[in-house]
N, C-alpha and C positions, 0 to 999 in steps of 0.2 A: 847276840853280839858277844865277841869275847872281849873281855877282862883284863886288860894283862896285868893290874895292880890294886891290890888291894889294903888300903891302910889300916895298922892298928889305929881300934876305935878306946883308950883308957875309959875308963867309967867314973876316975874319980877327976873332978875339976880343974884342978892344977894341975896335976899332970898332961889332961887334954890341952889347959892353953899354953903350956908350954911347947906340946905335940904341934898346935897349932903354929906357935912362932919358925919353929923348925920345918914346917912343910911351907910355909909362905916363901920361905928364899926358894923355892926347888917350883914356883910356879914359873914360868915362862911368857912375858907377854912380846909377843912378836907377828907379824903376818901370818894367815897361815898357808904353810906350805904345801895347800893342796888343796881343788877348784872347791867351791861349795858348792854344789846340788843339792844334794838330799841333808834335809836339818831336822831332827827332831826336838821336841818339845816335852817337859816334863809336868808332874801335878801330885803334890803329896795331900792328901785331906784324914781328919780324924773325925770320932764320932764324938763330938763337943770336948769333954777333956781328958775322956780316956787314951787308953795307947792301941786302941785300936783302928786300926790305919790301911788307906786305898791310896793303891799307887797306882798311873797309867803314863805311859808315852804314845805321844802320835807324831808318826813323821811324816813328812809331804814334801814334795818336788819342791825346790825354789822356784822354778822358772812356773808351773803350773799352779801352784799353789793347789793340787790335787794332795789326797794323804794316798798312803803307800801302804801306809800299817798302823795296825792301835795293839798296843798290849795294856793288861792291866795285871793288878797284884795286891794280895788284901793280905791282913796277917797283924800281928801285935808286932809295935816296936819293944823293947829294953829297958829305954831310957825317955825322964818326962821330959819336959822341954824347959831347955836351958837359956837364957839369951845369949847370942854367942856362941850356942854348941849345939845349933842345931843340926849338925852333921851327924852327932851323937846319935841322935833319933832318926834321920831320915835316909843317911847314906846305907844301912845297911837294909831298908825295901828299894831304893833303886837301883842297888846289886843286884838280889831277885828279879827285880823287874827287866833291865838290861838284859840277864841272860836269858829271857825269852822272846828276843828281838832277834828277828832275822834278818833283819837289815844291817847296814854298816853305815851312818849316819855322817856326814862330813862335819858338820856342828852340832853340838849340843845346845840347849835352850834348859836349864836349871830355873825351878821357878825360887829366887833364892839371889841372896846377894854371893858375887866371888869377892873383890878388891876390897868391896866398902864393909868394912869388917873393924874391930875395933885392934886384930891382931893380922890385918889383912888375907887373911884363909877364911872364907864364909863358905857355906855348901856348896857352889858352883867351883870353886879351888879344890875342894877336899876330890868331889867328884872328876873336875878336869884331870888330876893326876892320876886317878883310877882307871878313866877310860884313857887315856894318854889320848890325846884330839882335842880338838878346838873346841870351846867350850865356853859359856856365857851366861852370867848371872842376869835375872831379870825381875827385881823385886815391886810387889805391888804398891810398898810403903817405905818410908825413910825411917832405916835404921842408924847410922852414927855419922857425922861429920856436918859439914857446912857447904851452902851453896849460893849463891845468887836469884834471888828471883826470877820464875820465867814467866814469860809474856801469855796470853791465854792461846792465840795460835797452836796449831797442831804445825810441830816442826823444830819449834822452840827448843833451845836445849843450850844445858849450863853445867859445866866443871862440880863434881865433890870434893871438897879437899879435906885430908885429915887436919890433925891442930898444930904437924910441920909444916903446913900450907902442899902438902903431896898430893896429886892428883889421885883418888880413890876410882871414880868412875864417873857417871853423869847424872844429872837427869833430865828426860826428856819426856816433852809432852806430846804424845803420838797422838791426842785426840782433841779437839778443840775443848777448851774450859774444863777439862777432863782432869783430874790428877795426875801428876807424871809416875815414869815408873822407871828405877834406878837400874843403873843397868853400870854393869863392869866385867872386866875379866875374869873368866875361872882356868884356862889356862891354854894356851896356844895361841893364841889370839892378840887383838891391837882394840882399843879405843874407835878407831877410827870404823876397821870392820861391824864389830857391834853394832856401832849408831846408824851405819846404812843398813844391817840386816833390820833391824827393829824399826825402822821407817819403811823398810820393804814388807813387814811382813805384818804392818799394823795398817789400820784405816779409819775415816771418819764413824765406822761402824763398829771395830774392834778393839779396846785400848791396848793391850796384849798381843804378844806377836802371835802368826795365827797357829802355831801347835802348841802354844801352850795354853790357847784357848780354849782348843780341841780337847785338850787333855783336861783342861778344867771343868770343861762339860760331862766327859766322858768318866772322871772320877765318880764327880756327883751322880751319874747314871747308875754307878758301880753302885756306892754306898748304897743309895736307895732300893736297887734291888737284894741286895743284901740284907738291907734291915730289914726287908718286909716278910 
């Protein structure tokens, strides 16, 4: 897949959150201007707390929910893991990874917060303006801001707000009694898109939408044949 942008990554702190404030205005969240079909899905995993790290994408029809392609990508990150800065660490194996995609994916699926960010640039931002396309944070756990209780229903779903009361993103419960999983813009994109794709591509079976499911399996396949 090409690339057309690649962000400097600073290494030292302050300078990346100030990096960070400066690329959040330049995110875009809007419709996106072009059909979805094909959506892939991402998966970064390390080997407990080293920096050694498995990357994979797998993409799959929307309409078929069939996959199309899986790449993977193994290799040391640079950088340990920061809260806040984990672009630092992750955006440069999904560079590698990307470019061994031969597809051209209509959305992206970041397994990673975009909006709900304490400086509103989280993985799914840093990467949406990299691959310039629609693009969608989808995190497993609640990183920063405030929200409403949701009901145990699968379907449920409720506002993030930062502590200007600003809409950050959602979270929704894609699976009955299940944990929700946050979910916001990384860049091209609308709120409203998001939360139908993630209800379309989750089920009472998968809490996760389904490539980045895919990829989550398909990581851990990696690692383990790898360490052995």
């Amino acid at each position: 897949m090409n690339i057309p942008k690649v962000l400097d990554i600073p290494y030292d702190e302050n300078i990346a959150f100030e990096m960070q404030k400066k690329y959040a205005a330049q995110v875009e969240v809007s419709s996106p201007q072009r059909e979805i079909k094909i959506i892939a899905g991402t998966d970064v995993s390390y080997v407990g707390r080293t920096n050694e790290a498995y990357a994979s994408a797998v993409v799959i029809n929307r309409e078929t929910k069939e996959i199309i392609e899986e790449v993977t990508w193994s290799g040391h990150t640079k950088f340990p893991y920061k809260s806040g800065l984990l672009a630092l660490r992750e955006a440069p194996c999904l560079i590698e990874l990307f470019k061994k995609l031969r597809s051209e994916p209509d959305l992206i699926i970041i397994d990673g917060n975009g909006q709900i960010h304490p400086r509103g640039f989280g993985l799914a931002c840093h990467m949406g303006l990299c691959f310039q396309r629609p693009t969608i944070g989808c995190a497993k756990t609640f990183f920063v801001g405030k929200h409403e209780e949701l009901g145990e229903e699968r379907g449920e779903s409720t506002e993030v707000m930062n502590k200007e009361g600003e809409i950050m993103g959602l979270a929704l419960r894609t699976q009955k009694k299940a944990p929700p999983v946050y979910v916001s813009v990384g860049n091209l994109c609308d709120l409203e898109t998001a939360k139908e794709i993630m209800f379309e591509l989750t089920s009472r079976n998968n809490r996760l939408p389904l490539p980045v499911f895919h990829s989550h399996h398909l990581c851990a396949k990696l690692r383990k044949k790898e360490m052995n």
